[in-house]
Every structure is written in structure tokens, then in C-alpha cells.
C-alpha positions as CSV (number, residue, x, y, z in Angstrom):
1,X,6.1,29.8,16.1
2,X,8.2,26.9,13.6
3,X,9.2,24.0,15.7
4,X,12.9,24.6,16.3
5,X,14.3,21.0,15.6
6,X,14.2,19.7,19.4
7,X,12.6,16.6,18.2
8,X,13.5,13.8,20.0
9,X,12.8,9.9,19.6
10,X,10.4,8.4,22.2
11,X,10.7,5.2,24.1
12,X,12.5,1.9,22.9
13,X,9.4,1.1,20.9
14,X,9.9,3.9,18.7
15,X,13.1,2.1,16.8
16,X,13.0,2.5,12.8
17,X,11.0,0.0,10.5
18,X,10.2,-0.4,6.8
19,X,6.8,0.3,5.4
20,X,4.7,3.6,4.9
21,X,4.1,7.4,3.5
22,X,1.1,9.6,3.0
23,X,-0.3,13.5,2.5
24,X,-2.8,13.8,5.2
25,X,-6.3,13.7,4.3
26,X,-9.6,14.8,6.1
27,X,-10.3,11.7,8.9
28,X,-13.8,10.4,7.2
29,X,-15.6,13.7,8.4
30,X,-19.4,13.2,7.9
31,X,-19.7,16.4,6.7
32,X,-16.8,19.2,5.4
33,X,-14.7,20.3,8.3
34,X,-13.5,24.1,7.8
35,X,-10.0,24.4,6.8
36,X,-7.9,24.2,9.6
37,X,-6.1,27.7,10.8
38,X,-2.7,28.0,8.9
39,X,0.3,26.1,11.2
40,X,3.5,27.6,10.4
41,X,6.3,24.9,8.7
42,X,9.0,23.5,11.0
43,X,12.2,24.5,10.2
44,X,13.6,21.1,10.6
45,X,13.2,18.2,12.5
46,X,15.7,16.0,14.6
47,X,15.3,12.8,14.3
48,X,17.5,10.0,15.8
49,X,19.4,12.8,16.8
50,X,19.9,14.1,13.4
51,X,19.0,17.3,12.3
52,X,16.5,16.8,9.1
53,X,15.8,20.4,7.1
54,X,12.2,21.1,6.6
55,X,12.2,21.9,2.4
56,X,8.4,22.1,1.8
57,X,5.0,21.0,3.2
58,X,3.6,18.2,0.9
59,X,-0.4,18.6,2.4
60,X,-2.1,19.5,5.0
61,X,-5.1,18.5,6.4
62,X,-7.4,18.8,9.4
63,X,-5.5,16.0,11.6
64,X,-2.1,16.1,10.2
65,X,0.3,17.6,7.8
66,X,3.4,16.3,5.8
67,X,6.9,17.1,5.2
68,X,9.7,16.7,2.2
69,X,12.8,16.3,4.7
70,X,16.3,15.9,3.8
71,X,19.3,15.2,6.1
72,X,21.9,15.9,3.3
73,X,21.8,15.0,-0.1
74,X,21.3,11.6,-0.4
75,X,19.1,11.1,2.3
76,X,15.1,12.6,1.8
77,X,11.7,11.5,3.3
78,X,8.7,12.5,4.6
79,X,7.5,13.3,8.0
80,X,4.0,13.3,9.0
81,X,3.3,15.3,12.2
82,X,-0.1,15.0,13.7
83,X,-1.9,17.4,15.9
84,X,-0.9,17.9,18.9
85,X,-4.0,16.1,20.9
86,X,-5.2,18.3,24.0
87,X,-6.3,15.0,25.7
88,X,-3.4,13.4,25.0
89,X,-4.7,10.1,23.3
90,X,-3.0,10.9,20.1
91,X,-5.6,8.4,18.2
92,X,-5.1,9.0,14.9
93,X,-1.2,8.8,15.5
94,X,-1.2,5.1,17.2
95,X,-4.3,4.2,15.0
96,X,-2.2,5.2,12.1
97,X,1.5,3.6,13.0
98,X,-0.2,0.4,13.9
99,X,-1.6,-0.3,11.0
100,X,1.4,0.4,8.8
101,X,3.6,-1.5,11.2
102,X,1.3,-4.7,11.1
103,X,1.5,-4.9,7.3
104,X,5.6,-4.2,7.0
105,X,7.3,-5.3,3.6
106,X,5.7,-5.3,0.8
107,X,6.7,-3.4,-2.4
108,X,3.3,-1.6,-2.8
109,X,2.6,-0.1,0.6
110,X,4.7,2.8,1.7
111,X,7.5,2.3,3.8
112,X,7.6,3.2,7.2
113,X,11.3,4.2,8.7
114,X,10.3,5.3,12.2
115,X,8.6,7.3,14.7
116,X,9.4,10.2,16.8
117,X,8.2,13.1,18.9
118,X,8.6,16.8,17.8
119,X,9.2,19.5,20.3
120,X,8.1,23.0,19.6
121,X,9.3,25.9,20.5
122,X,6.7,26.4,23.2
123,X,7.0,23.0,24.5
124,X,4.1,21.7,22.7
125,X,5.1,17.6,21.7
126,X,3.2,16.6,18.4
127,X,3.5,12.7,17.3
128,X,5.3,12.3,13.6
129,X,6.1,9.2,11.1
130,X,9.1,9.4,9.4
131,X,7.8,7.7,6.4
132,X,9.6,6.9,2.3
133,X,9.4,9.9,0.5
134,X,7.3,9.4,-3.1
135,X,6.5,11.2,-6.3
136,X,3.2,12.0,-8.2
137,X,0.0,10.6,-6.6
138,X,-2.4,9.4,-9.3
139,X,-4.5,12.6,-8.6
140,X,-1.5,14.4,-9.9
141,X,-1.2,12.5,-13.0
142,X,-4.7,13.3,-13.6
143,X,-4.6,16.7,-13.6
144,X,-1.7,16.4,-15.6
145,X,-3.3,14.7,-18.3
146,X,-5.6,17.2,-19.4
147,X,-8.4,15.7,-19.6
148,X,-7.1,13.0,-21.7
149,X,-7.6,9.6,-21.1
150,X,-3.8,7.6,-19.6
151,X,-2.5,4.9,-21.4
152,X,-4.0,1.1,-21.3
153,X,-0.1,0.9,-19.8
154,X,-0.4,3.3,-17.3
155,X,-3.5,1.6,-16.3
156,X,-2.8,-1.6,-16.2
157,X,0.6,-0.4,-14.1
158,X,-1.6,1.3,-11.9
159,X,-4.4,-1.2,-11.3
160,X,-2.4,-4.3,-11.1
161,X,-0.2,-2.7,-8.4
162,X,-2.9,-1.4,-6.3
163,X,-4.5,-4.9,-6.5
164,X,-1.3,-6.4,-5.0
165,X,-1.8,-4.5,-2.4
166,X,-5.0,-5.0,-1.4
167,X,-4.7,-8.5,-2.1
168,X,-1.8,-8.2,0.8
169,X,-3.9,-6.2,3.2
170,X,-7.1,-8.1,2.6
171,X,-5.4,-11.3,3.6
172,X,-4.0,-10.0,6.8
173,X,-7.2,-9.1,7.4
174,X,-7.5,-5.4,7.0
175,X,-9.3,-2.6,4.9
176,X,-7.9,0.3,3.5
177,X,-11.2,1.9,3.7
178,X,-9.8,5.4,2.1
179,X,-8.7,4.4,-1.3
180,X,-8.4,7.2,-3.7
181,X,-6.2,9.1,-7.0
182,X,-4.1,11.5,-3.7
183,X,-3.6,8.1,-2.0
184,X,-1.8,6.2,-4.8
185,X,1.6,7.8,-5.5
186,X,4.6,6.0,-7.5
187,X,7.8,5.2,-6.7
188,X,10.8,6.3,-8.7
189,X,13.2,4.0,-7.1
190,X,10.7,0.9,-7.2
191,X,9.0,1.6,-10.1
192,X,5.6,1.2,-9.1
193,X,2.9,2.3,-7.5
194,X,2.3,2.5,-3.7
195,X,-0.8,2.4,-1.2
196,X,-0.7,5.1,1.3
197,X,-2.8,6.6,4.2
198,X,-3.9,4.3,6.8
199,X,-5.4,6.2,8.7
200,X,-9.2,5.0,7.8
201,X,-8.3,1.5,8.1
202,X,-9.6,-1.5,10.4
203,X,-10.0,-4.7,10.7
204,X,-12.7,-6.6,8.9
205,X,-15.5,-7.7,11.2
206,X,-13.7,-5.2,13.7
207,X,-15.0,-1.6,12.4
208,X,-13.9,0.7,14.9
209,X,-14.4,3.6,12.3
210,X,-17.6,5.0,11.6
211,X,-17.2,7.5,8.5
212,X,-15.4,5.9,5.9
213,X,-14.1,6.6,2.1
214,X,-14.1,10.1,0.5
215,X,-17.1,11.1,-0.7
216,X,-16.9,9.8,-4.8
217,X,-15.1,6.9,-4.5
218,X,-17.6,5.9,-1.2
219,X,-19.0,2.6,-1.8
220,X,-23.1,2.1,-1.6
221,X,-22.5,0.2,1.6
222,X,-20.1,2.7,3.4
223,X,-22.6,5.5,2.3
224,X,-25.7,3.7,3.8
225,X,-23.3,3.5,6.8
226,X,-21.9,6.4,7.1
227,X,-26.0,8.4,6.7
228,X,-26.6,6.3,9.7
229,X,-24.0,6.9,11.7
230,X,-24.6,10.7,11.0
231,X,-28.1,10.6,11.8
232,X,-27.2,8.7,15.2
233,X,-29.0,5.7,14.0
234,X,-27.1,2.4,14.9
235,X,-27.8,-0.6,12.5
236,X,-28.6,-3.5,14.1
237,X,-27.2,-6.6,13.1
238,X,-24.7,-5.5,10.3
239,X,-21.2,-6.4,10.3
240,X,-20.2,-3.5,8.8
241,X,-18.5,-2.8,5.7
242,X,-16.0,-5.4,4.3
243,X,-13.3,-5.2,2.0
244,X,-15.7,-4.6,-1.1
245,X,-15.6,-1.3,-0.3
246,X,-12.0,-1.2,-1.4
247,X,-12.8,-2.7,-4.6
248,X,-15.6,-0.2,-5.4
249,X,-12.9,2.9,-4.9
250,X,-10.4,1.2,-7.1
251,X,-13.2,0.5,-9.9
252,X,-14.1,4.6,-10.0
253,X,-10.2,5.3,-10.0
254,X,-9.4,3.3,-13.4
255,X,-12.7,4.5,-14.8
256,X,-11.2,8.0,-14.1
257,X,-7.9,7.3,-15.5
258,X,-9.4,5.6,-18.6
259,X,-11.4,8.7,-19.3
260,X,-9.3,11.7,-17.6
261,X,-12.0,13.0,-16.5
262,X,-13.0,13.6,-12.6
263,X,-16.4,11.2,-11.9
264,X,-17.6,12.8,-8.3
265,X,-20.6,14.5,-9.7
266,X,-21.7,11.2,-11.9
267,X,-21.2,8.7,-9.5
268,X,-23.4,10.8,-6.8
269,X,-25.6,11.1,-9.5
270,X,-29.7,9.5,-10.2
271,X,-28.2,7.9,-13.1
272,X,-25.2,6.0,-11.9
273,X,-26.9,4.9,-8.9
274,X,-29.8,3.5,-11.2
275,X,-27.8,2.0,-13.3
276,X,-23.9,2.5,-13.6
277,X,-23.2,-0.1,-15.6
278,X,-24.4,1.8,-18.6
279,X,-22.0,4.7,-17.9
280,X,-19.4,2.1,-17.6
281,X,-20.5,0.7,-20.8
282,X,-21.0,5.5,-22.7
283,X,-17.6,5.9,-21.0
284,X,-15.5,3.6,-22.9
285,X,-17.6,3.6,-25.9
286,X,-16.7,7.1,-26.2
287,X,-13.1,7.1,-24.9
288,X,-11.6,3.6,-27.1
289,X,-11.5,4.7,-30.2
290,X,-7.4,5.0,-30.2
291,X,-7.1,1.9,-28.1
292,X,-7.2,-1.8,-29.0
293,X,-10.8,-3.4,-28.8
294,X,-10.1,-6.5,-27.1
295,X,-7.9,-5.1,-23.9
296,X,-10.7,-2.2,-23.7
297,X,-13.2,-4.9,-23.2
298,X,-10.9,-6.6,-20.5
299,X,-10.7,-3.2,-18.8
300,X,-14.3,-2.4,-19.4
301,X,-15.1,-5.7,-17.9
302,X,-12.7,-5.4,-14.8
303,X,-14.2,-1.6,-13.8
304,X,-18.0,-3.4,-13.9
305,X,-16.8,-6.4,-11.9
306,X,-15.7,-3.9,-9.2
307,X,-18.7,-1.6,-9.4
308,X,-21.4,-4.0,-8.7
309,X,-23.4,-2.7,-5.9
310,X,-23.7,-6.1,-4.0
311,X,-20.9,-6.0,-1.8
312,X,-20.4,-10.3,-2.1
313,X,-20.7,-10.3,-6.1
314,X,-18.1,-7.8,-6.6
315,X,-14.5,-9.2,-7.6
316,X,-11.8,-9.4,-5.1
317,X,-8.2,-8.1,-5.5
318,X,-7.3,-11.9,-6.4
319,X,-9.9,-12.9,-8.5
320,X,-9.0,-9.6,-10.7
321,X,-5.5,-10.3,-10.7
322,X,-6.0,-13.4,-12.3
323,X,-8.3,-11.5,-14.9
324,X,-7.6,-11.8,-19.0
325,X,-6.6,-7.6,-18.7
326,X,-3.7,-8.4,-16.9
327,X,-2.0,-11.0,-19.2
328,X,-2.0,-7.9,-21.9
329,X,1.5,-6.7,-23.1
330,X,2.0,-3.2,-23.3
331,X,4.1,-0.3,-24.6
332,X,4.2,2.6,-22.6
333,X,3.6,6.4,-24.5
334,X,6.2,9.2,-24.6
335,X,3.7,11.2,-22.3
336,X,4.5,7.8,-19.4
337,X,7.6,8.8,-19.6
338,X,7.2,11.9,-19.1
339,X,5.4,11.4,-16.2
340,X,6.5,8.8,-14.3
341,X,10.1,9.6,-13.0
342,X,13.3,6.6,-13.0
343,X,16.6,6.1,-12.5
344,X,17.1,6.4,-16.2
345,X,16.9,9.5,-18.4
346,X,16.5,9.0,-21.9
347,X,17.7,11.9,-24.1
348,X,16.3,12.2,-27.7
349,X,17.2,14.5,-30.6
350,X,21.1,14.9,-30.0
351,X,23.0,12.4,-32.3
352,X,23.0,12.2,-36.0
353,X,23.5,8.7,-37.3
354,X,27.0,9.8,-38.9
355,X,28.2,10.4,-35.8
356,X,27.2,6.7,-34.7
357,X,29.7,4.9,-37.8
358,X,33.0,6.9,-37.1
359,X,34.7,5.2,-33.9
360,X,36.2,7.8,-33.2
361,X,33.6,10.1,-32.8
362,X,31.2,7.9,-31.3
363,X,34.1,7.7,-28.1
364,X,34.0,11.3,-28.2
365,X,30.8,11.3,-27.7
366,X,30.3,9.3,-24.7
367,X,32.9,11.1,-22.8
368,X,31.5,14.4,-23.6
369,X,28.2,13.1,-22.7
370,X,29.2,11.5,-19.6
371,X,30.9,14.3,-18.1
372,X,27.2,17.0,-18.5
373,X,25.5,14.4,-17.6
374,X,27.6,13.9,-14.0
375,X,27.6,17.8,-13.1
376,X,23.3,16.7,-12.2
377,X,24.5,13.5,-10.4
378,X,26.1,10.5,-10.4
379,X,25.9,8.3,-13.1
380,X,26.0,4.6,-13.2
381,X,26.2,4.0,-17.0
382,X,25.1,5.5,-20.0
383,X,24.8,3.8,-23.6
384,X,24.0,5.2,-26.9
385,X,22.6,1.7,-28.7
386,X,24.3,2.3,-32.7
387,X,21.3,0.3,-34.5
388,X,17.4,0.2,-33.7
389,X,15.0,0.0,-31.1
390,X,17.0,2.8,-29.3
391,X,19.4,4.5,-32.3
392,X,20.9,7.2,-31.2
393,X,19.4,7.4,-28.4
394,X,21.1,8.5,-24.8
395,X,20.0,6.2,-22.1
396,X,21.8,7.8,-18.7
397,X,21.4,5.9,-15.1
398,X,21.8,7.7,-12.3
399,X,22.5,6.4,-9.0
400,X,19.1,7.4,-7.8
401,X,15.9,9.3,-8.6
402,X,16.2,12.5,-7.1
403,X,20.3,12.7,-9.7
404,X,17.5,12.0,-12.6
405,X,15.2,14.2,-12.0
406,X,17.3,17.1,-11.5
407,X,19.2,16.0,-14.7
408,X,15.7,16.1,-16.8
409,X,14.9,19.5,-15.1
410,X,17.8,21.0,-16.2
411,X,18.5,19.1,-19.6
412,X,15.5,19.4,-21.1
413,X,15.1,22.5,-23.7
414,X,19.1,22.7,-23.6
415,X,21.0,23.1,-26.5
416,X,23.4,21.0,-28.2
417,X,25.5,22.0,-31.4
418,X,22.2,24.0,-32.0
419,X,19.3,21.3,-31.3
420,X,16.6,21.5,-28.4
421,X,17.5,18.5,-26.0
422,X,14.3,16.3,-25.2
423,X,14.6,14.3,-21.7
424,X,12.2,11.7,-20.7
425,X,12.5,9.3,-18.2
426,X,13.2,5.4,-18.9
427,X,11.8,2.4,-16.9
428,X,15.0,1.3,-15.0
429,X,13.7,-2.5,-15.1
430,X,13.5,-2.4,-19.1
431,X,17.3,-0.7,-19.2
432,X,18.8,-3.1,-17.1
433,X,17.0,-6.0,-19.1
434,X,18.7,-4.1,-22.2
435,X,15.3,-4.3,-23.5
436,X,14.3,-0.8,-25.7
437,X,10.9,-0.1,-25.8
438,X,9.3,1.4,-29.1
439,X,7.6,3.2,-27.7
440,X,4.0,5.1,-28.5
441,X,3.9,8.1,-29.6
């Protein structure tokens, strides 16, 4: 049966914090787990003694699955409910909120908001995160490009703000241990890119997990590990894996994004483990012919660093942020934009430059436009720049990410005095810098 929305918040421990958010993966199974039998969605959840209405499930998985909530229409988030535990340890749950409580606050790790209990309807309590709600994973954006290689902008977004991250966790003395394209999502209302799913992670030096990392983004070292541990084999005398490992994943994710293209079956393969530094170096011979030589070799040189199979000789998340890539300039494409929801719509193909000269007009204009542009949401400004970068142009802010993505749902392929209206979203930072980007096409 749904859960009925008798949720209620546990113990005094239980009050709401910032930091975390996650689909629910597989927990480091040695081997494929069968799909877990179908659990029917909640209908909503109450939490804090509010109702919150259940509007999809985000993923599922074998230990937990994951919510979009709302509780009225400014407020959405996710819930993560875990599996009700017949033994009542609830491990993954207190393994899970641990972690993200101990590493609260920084701008590239989900946000937690809370914790809570759900009650179903037949009295069966399951543990839940209330957790910030985010937008495409890096997995997404991947199947979304088509094959086609990202952007060196989209890269560099995405690798210098998962190195912040794990610069933050390394330092407090933790690895991720499960980094991967589903476990990187960005953030509309931050702008950047977040680390999620905890649920793998441990202390270094203090490995109480023995099957780590997905298999394709598994580090030599975890894999070693992990054939051990299956076989029942206990290796003496190793400290387990260290936060290398983290490194390694990150190195196959760019190398992915560079080239569009999915790596599992080449970095399981003869080849890559003999010598992967020459598919490194076929990959991007074959994939940088549109791109700039120099930041290509940065890049190039970056993914290598990260790849080395020696866990001590590979690069750590400071050591790369301090890399020659990073001090690289760049605009983003149409097809970011696109992609990567804001704040800020920018609206293309709707004014002719005659209208831009007459005053009058140009007023009209900007009321008319104003007023469509608040029946999506609720708009903070909006400017139509007169001269170049930007002519003609409508830059809209909405109040908040989920006004500006219903707006570019609905806006785009409208028409207006008989042209098709083209809405891509605008990177709030550069907007409120009044800074235009040309950018690629």
C-alpha cells in the first residue's frame, strides 16, 4: 500500500541541517543484485508536521529510493527513504546522515535539511533524508549530448567543482568512494555542480566498507580490494584504499565528457589496463579537432595525472586545482545553456533592431514583455541590452529556478508577431555582473 503521510519527526536529534541530496544507488554490491520488487510511491510525506505531496520518484535502488517533494509552490526537495531494516539497525540510513552531517556547508556537496521517520499505512517505519532538491546529474547530460563531446566550459565547470569538493572531504578526512556521472548533479539556484551519495563513504585509514566504486569508474586498488573481499580473502597488512580512488573516478568522468562517449567497456578492457595512457592520449587526438590545442593539452594532461595506477603518484584534488587548465577562460555554447538550468532565461529571435531606436516602442516593449513573462513566475528584472554583446536580446530573472524553467518550457517554440521564440537559460552570476557572454555557437 502508498505510505499515507503519517510521517513523523524522530527524537530531538532529528532537528533540520544544511548539506545533502542523492538518487539511490546499488550499496557497492560485489556482484549485480536483482532488481528490487516494485514499492508503490508514497502519496506524500509529513514532515515537521507538514504535509509534503509525493510528485514523482527520482530512482530507485536496492537500499533506498528518492522523492521530488513539494509542500506548496515555493517549497520542493527531495526525500530519500530507505528500506525498512527487519533487524532494525537501519545502517545504511545512520551511515549515510552521518556522513553528510559531518561535512555541513559547503557549496558543492548537497544540502541536507533534516531527517524523519515515515509511517506506512501498515505500520511499517522506514528512515528518510529530507535532502536539496537538484537538476540534471552529469549522466543526464551525457546522454543528452549525443554522443558529442561537452564543451572545454562545461568541463572545466564540472571538474573544478567536483575537485572543490573533494578537496573539502579529503581534508576532513573522508572518501567519497562512489564518485560517478548519476552522482554529480547541478544546481540551478547555485550554479554549480554538487557531490552527492554518501553512502559508500569512510574515513581514510578507517575502511569499514568493503565493496567500493561502481564498476567503470572502480579504481585498480578498490578492484584488487574488492576481488578479495569477494573471494573471502582478507589482505594482510593493507590500509585499504585511500582517497586516490576518488581521483581515479573523476579522471574517467572528464574523459567521458570530453569524448561523449560511455568508457565502461574500455577501461575493463586488456588495453587500458596495459596501458591507458595511450587511450588518454587516441581519445583526444581524435575528439580536439574543434577545440583549442593548448587547453586540450591541459585537460589531456589533468585526466593522465588522475589515471595513474599508483595510488601515491596520482594528483590530489589540490594539486589539480592549482593546474594550468584551470586558469583557462571560457565561453560557454548555446547547447550549455541549454542544458544547464538558471534563474535567467535568455530569449532570442523576438526583436528587430528598429524596434530598439524608437523610445517609444522600446517601452512598449518591456511592459508587454514583462507582463508574458510573469504569467510563468515572478520576475525580478528583465533587460533588453540596445547595442552589442546582447542586442536585442531578452534577459528575464526569475525569482527562482523552478519560475525559469517552467517559463523556457512553455516559451520556447511560441510565437511572437509570427517568429518561433528560442529560450535558453543565462548564467545568473554573469547577468548580475552585467557581463553578456558571446557566446559559441
Amino acid at each position: 500500500m502508498a505510505h499515507c503521510g503519517t510521517s513523523q519527526p524522530s527524537a530531538a536529534a532529528e532537528t533540520p541541517r544544511a548539506d545533502g541530496t542523492m538518487p539511490p544507488q546499488v550499496r557497492g554490491a560485489p556482484a549485480p543484485a536483482p532488481a528490487p520488487a516494485p514499492v508503490p510511491a508514497p502519496v506524500l510525506f509529513e514532515i515537521f508536521g507538514q504535509p509534503w505531496s509525493v510528485e514523482s520518484r527520482l530512482g530507485q535502488g536496492v537500499s533506498a529510493s528518492v522523492f521530488r517533494v513539494s509542500s506548496g509552490r515555493a517549497a520542493t526537495a527531495a526525500v530519500k527513504e530507505f528500506r525498512a531494516d527487519p533487524q532494525g539497525g537501519d545502517y545504511g540510513y545512520h551511515k549515510e546522515r552521518a556522513v553528510l552531517e559531518d561535512i555541513q556547508g559547503h557549496k558543492n556537496i548537497v544540502t541536507l535539511y533534516g531527517v524523519f521517520t515515515s509511517h506506512s499505512c501498515v505500520g511499517v517505519a522506514t528512515r528518510c533524508l529530507l535532502l536539496e532538491l537538484l537538476d540534471a546529474s552529469v549522466s543526464d547530460l551525457l546522454v543528452r549530448g549525443d554522443n558529442q563531446g561537452h564543451s572545454m566550459w562545461l568541463v572545466q565547470h564540472c571538474a573544478r567543482d567536483v575537485l572543490e569538493a573533494l578537496a573539502f572531504i579529503h581534508r576532513e578526512g573522508y572518501v567519497h568512494a562512489d564518485l560517478k556521472p548519476r552522482n554529480v548533479l547541478w544546481s540551478a539556484d547555485d550554479e554549480c555542480f554538487k557531490l552527492i551519495d554518501f553512502g559508500l563513504s569512510f574515513r581514510e585509514g578507517n575502511q569499514d566498507v568493503k565493496y567500493i566504486q561502481t564498476d567503470g569508474y572502480r579504481a585498480p586498488e578498490a578492484e584488487l580490494q574488492n576481488g578479495l573481499a569477494q573471494a573471502g580473502v582478507e589482505a594482510e597488512g593493507t590500509p585499504g584504499c585511500t582517497s586516490a580512488v576518488d581521483l581515479w573516478s573523476l579522471g574517467v568522468v572528464l574523459l567521458e565528457m570530453f569524448s561523449g562517449v560511455k568508457l565502461k567497456d574500455t577501461v575493463r578492457s586488456q588495453k587500458w589496463k596495459d596501458d591507458s595512457a595511450a587511450i588518454v592520449d587516441h581519445i583526444f587526438t581524435s575528439n580536439s579537432l574543434a577545440c583549442p590545442a593548448i587547453p586540450v593539452y591541459h585537460l589531456r594532461d589533468l585526466i593522465k595525472s588522475m589515471l595513474l595506477k599508483e595510488p601515491k603518484q596520482r594528483c590530489t584534488a589540490e594539486a589539480a586545482l592549482r593546474g594550468p587548465f584551470f586558469s583557462i577562460p571560457f565561453a560557454p555554447h548555446v547547447e550549455d545553456l541549454v542544458l544547464l538550468p538558471s534563474p535567467v532565461l535568455r530569449l532570442l529571435n523576438l526583436i528587430d533592431d528598429n524596434h530598439l531606436h524608437n523610445d517609444e516602442e522600446y517601452e512598449d516593449i518591456l511592459e508587454d514583455m514583462k507582463e508574458e513573462c510573469q504569467k510563468y513566475g515572478s520576475v525580478v528584472s528583465l533587460l533588453i541590452p540596445k547595442e552589442n554583446p546582447g542586442k536585442g536580446q531578452v534577459f528575464v530573472e526569475y525569482a527562482n529556478s523552478s519560475d525559469s524553467k517552467e517559463a523556457q518550457r512553455l516559451l520556447t517554440g511560441r510565437t511572437f508577431d509570427g517568429k518561433f521564440v528560442v529560450a535558453t537559460f543565462y548564467p545568473l552570476s554573469a547577468y548580475k555582473r552585467g557581463y553578456l557572454y558571446r557566446s559559441v555557437q
